[in-house]
N, C-alpha and C positions, 0 to 999 in steps of 0.2 A: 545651517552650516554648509559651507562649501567642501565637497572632499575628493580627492582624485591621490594618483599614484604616483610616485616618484617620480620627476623627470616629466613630468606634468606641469601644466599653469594652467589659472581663470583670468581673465580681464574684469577689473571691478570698474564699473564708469557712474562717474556723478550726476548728478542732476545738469540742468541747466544754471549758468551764473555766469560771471566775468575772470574771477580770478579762480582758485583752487590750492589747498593745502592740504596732503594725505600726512597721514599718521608717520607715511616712509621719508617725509619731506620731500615731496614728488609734488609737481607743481601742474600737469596737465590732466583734464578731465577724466582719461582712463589711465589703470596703471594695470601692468601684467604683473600677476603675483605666482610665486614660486615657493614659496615660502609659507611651513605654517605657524598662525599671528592671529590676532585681532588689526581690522584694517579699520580705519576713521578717517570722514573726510571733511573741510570746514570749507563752504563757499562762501565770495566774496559776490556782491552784489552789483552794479553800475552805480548805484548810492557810495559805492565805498563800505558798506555795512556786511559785516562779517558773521555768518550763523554759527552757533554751538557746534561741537564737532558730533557727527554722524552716529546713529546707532551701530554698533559696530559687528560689518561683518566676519563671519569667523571662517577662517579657511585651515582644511585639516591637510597636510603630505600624508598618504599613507605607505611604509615603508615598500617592498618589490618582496613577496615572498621565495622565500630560499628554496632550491631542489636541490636535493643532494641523491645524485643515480647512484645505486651500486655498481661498484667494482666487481 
């Protein structure tokens, strides 16, 4: 799993291939993700031949912990 803090992002990037289709309907080899999800991604081949979508990475937001000073 991918995990970082609020206000944070990772870059997930695909293999090599021609076309690209992520899980966000995002069409280019890398996507900046902000968001937490399960991400998948399906490449297209020069054949035109399409692979199964990706094992799917998992990215966590982890919320920004509270301080509260005394008054």
């Amino acid at each position: 799993p991918t995990s970082f803090c609020t206000g944070g992002s990772v870059t997930l990037t695909s293999g090599a291939g021609t076309n690209y289709l992520w899980s966000t309907g995002a069409t280019s080899q890398s996507i900046n993700v902000a968001s937490t999800g399960n991400y998948t991604v399906k490449i297209t081949n020069a054949n035109g031949c399409q692979s199964e979508a990706s094992a799917a990475t998992v990215v966590n937001v982890n919320t920004l912990p509270v301080v509260n000073a005394g008054t």
